[in-house]
N, CA, C and O atoms as a GROMACS GRO file, in nm:
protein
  388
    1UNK      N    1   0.080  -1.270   1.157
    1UNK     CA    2   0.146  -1.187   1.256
    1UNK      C    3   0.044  -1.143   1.360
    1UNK      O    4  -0.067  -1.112   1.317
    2UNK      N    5   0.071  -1.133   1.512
    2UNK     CA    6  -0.013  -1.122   1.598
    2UNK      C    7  -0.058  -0.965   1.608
    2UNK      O    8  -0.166  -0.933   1.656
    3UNK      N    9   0.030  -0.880   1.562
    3UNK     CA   10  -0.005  -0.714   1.605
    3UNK      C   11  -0.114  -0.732   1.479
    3UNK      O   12  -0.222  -0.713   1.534
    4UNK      N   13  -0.143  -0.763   1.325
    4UNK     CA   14  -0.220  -0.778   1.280
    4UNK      C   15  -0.319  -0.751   1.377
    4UNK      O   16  -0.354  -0.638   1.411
    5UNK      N   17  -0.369  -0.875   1.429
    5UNK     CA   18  -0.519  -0.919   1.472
    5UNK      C   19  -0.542  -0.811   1.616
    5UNK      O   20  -0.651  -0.817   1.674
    6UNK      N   21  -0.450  -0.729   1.660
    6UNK     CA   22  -0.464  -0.680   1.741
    6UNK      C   23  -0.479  -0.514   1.715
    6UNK      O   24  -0.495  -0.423   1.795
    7UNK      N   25  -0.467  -0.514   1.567
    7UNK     CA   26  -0.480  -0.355   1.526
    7UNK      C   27  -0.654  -0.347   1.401
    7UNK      O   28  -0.720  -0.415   1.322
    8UNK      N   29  -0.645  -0.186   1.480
    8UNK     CA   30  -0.802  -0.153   1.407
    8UNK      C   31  -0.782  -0.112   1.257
    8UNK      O   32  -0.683  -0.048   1.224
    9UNK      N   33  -0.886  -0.152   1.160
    9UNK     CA   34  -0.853  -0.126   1.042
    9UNK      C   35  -0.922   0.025   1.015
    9UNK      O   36  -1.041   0.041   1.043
   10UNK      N   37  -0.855   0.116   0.968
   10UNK     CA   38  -0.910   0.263   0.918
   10UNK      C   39  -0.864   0.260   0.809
   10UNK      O   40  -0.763   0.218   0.752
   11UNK      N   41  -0.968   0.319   0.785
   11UNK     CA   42  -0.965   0.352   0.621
   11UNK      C   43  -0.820   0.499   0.603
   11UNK      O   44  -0.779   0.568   0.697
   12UNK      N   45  -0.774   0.509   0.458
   12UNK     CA   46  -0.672   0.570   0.415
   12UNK      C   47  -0.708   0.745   0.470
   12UNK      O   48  -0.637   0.818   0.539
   13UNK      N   49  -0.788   0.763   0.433
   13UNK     CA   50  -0.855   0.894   0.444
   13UNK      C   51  -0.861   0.940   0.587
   13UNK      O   52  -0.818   1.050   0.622
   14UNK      N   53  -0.923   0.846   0.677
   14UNK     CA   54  -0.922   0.874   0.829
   14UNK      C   55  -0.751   0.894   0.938
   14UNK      O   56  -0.749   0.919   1.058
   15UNK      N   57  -0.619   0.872   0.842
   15UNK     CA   58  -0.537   0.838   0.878
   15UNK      C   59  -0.440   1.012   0.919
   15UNK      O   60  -0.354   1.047   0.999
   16UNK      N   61  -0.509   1.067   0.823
   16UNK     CA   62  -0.469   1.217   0.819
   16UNK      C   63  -0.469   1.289   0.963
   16UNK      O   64  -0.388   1.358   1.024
   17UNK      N   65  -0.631   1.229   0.992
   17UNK     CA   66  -0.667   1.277   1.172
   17UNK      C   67  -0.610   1.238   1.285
   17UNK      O   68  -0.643   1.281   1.396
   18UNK      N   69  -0.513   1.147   1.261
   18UNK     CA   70  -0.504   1.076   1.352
   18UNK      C   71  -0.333   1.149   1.416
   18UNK      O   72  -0.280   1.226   1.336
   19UNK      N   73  -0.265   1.126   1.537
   19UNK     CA   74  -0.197   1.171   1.609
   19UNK      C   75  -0.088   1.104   1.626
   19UNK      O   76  -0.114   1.009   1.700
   20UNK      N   77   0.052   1.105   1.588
   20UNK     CA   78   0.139   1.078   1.656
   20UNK      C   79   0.298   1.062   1.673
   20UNK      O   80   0.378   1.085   1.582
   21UNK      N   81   0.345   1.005   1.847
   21UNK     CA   82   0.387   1.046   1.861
   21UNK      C   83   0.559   1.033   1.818
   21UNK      O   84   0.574   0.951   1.728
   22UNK      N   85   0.707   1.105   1.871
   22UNK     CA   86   0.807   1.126   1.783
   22UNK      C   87   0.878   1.008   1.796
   22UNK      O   88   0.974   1.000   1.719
   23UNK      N   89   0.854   0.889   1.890
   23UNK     CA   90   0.916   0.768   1.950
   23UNK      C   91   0.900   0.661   1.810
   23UNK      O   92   0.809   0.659   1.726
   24UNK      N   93   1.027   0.573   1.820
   24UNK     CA   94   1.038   0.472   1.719
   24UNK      C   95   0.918   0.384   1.776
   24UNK      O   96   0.883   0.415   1.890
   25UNK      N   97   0.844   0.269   1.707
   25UNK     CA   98   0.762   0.160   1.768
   25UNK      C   99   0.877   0.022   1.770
   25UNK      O  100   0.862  -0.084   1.831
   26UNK      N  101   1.007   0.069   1.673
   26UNK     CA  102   1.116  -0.036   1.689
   26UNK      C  103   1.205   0.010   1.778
   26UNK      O  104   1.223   0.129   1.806
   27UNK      N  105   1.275  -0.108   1.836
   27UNK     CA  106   1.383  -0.063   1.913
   27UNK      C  107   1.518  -0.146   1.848
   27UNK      O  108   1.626  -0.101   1.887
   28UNK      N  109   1.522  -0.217   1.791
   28UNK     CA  110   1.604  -0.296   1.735
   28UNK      C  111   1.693  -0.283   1.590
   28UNK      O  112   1.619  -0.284   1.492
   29UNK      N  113   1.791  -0.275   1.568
   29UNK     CA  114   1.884  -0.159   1.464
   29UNK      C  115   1.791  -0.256   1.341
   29UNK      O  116   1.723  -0.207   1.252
   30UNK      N  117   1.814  -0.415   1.369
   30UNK     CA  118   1.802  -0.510   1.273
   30UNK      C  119   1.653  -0.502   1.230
   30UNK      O  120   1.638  -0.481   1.110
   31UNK      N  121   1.513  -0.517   1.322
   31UNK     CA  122   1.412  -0.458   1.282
   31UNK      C  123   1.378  -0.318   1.201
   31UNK      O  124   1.292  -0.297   1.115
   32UNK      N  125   1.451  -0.251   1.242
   32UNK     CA  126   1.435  -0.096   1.171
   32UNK      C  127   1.503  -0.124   1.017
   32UNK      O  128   1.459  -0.061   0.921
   33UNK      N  129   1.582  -0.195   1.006
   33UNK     CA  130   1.611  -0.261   0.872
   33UNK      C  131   1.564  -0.322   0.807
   33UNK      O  132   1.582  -0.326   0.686
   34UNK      N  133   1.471  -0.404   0.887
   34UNK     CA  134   1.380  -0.473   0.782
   34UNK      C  135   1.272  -0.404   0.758
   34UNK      O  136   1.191  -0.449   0.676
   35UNK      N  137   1.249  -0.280   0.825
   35UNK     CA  138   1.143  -0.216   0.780
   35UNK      C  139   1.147  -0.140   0.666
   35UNK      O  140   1.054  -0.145   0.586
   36UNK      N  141   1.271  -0.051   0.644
   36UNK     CA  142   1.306  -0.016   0.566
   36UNK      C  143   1.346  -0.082   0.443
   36UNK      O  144   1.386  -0.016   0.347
   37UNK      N  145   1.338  -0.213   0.440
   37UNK     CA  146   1.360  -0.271   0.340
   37UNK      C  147   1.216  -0.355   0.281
   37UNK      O  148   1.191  -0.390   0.165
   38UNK      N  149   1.153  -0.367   0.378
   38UNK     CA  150   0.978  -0.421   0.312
   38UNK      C  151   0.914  -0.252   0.279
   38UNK      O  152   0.834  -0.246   0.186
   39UNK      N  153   0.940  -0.143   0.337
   39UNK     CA  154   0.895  -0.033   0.246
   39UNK      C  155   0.939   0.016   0.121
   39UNK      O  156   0.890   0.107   0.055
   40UNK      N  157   1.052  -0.065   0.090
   40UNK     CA  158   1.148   0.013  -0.069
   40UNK      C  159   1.036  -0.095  -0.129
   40UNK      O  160   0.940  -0.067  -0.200
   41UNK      N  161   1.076  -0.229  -0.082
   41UNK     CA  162   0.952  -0.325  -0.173
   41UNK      C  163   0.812  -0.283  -0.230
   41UNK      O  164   0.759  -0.304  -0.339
   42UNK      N  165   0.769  -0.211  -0.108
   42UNK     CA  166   0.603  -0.201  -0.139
   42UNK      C  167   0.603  -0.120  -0.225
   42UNK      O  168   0.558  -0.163  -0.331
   43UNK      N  169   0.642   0.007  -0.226
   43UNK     CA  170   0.677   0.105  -0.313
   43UNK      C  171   0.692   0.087  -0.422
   43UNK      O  172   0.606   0.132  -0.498
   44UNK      N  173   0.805   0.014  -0.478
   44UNK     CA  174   0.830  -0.066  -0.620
   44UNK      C  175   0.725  -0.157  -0.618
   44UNK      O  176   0.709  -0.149  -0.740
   45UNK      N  177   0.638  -0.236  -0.584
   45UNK     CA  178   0.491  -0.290  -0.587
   45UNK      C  179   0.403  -0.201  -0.613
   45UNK      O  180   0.334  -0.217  -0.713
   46UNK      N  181   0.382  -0.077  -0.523
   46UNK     CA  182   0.293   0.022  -0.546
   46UNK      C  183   0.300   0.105  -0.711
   46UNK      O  184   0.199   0.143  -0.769
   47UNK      N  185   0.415   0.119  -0.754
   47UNK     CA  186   0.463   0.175  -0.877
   47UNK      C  187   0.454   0.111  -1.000
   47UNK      O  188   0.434   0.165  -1.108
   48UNK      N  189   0.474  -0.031  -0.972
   48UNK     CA  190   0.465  -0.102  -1.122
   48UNK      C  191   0.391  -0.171  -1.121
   48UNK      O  192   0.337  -0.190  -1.230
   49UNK      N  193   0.353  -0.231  -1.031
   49UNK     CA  194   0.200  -0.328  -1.018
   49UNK      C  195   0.102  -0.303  -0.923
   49UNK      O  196   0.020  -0.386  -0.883
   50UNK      N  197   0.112  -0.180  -0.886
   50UNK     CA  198  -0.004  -0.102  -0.814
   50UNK      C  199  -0.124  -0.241  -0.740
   50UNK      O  200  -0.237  -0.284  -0.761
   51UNK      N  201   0.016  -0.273  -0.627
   51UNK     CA  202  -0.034  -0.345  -0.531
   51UNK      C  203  -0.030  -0.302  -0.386
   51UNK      O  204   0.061  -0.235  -0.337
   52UNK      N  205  -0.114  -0.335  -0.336
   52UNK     CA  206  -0.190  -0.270  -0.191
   52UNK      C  207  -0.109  -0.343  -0.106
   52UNK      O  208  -0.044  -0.437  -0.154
   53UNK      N  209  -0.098  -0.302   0.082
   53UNK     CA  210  -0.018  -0.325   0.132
   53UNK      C  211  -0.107  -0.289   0.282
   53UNK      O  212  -0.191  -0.205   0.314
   54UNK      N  213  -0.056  -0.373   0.332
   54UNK     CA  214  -0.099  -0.399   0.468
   54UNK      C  215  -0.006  -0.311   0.551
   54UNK      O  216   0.113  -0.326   0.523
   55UNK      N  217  -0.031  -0.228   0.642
   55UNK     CA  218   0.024  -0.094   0.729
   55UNK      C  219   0.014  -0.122   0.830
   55UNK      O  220  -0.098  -0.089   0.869
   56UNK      N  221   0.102  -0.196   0.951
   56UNK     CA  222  -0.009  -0.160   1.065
   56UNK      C  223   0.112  -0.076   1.126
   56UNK      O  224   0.234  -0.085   1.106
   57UNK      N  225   0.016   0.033   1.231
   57UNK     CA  226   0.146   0.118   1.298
   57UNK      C  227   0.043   0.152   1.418
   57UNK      O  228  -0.068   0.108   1.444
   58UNK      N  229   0.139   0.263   1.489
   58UNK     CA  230   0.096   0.311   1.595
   58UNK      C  231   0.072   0.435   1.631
   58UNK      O  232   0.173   0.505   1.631
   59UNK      N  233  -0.056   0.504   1.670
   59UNK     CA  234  -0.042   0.637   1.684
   59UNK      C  235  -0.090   0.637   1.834
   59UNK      O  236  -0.097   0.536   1.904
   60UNK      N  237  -0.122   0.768   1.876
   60UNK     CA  238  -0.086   0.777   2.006
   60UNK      C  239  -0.285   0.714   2.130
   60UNK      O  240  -0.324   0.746   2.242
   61UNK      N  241  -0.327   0.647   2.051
   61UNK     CA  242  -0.423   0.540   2.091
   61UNK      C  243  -0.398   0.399   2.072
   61UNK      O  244  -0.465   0.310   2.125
   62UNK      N  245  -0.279   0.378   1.976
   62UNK     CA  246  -0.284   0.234   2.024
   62UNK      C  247  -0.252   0.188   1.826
   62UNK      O  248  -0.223   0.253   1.726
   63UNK      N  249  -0.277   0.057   1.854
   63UNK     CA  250  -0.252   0.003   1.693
   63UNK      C  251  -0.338   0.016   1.561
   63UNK      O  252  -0.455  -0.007   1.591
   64UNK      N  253  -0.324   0.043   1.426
   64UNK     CA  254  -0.391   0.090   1.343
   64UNK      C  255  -0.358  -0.020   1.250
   64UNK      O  256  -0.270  -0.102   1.279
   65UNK      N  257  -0.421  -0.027   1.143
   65UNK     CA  258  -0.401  -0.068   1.055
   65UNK      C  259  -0.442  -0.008   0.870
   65UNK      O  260  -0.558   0.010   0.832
   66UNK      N  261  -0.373   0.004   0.819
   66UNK     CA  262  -0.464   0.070   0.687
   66UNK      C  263  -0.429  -0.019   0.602
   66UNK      O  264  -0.325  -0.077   0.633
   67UNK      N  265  -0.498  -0.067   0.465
   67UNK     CA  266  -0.499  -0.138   0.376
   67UNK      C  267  -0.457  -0.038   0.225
   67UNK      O  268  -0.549   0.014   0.162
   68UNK      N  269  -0.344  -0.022   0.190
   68UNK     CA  270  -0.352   0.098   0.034
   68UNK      C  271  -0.208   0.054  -0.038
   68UNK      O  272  -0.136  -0.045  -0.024
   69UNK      N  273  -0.198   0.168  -0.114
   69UNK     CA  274  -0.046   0.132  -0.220
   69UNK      C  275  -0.033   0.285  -0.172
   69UNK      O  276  -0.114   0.375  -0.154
   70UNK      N  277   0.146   0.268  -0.157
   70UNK     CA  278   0.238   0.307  -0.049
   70UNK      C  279   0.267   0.378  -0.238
   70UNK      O  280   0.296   0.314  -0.340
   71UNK      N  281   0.239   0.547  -0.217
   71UNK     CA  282   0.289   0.622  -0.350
   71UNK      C  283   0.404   0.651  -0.317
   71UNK      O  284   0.484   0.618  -0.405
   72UNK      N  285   0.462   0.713  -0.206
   72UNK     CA  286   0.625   0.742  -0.208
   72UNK      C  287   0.697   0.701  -0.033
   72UNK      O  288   0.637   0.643   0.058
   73UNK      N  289   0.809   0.742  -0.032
   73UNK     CA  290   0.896   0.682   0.079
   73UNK      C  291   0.967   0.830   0.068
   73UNK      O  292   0.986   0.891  -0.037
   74UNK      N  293   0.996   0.868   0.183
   74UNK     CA  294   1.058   0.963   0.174
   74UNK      C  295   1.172   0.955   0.333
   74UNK      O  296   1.150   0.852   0.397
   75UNK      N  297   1.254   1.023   0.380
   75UNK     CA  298   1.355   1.014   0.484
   75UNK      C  299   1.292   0.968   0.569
   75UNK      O  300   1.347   0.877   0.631
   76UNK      N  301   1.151   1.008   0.609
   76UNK     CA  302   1.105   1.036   0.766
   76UNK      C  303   0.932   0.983   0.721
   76UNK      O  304   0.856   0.979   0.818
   77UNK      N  305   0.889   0.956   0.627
   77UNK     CA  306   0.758   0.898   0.643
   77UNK      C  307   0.733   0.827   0.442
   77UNK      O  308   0.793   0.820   0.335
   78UNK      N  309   0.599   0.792   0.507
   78UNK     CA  310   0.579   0.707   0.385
   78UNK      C  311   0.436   0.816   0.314
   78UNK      O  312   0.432   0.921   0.378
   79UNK      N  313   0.378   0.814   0.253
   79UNK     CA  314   0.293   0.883   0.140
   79UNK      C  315   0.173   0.810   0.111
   79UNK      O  316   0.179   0.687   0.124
   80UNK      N  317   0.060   0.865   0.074
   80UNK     CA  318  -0.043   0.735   0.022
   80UNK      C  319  -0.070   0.850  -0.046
   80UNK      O  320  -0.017   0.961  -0.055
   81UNK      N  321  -0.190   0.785  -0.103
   81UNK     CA  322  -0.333   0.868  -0.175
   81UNK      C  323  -0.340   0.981  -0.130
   81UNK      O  324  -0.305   0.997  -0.013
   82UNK      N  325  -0.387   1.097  -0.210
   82UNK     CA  326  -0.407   1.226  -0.159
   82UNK      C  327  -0.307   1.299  -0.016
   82UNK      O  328  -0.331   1.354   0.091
   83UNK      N  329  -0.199   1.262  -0.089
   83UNK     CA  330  -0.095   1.345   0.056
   83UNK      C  331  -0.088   1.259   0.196
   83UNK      O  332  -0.031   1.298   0.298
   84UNK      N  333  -0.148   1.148   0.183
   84UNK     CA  334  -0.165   1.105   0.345
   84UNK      C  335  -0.036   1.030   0.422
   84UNK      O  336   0.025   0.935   0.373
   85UNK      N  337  -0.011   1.088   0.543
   85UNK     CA  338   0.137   1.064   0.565
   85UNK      C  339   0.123   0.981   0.672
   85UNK      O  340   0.044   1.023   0.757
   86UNK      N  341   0.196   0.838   0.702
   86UNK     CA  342   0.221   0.812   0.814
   86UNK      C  343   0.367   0.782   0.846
   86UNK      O  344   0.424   0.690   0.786
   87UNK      N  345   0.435   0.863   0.946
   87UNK     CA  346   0.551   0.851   0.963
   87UNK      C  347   0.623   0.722   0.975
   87UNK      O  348   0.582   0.630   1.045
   88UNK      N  349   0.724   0.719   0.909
   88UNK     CA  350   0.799   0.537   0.909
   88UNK      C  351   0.830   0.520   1.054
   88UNK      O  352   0.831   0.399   1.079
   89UNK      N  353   0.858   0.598   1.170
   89UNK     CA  354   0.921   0.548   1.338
   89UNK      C  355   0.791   0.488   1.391
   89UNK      O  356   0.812   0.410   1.484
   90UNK      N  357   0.678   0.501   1.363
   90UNK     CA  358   0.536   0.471   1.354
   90UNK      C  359   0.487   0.364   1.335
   90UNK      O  360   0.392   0.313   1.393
   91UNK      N  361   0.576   0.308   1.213
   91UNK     CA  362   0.559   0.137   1.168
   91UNK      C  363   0.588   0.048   1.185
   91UNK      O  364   0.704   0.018   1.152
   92UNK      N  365   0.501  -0.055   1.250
   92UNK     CA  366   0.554  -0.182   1.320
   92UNK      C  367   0.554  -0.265   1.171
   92UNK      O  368   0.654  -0.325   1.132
   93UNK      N  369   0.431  -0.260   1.096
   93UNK     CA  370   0.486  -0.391   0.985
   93UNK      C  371   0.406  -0.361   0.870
   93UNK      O  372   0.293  -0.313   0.864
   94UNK      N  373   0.504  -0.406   0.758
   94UNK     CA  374   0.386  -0.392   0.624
   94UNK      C  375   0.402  -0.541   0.564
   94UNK      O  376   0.500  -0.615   0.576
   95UNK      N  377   0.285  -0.565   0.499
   95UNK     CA  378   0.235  -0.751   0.476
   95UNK      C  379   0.221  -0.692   0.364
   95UNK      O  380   0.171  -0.580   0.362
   96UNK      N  381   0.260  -0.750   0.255
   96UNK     CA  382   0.142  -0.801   0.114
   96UNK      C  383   0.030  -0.804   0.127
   96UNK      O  384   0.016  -0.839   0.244
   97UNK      N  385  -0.071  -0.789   0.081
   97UNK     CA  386  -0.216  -0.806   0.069
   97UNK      C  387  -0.240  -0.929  -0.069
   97UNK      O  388  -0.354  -0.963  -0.102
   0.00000   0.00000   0.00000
């Protein structure tokens, strides 16, 4: 995937600092569906076979990427390690690792 190679990798921890804003990065009903449906996946990956997951999203500098296992899903954002939240309107794509 091309936003891949075009997003910076930060670590899980640095993700807390970071900013942004209330706008979807999808515009498409059918994309926003598949997002929501590769995050129920990772989740059930993250839970029973505590497998890591490729993040990339957007905060208000541009494209990110984090590498971790996705602990919960909740209405309005996703969860990692130690509380760290990045909002799901935020997420352009999550890959397998």
């Amino acid at each position: 995937m091309d936003v891949l190679y075009k997003s910076l990798l930060v670590q899980k921890e640095d993700v807390a600092t970071l900013h942004f804003p209330k706008e979807d990065v999808l515009f498409l009903k059918d994309d926003k569906q598949k997002r929501q449906k590769r995050l129920q996946d990772a989740i059930t990956l993250g839970n029973i076979e505590h497998e890591k997951v490729k993040i990339v999203f957007q905060d208000i500098e541009g494209l990110k990427r984090v590498e971790t296992t996705i602990w919960a899903v909740t209405d309005t954002a996703i969860v990692l390690k130690k509380g760290v939240i990045i909002p799901i309107t935020r997420i352009v794509s999550i890959e397998l690792l």
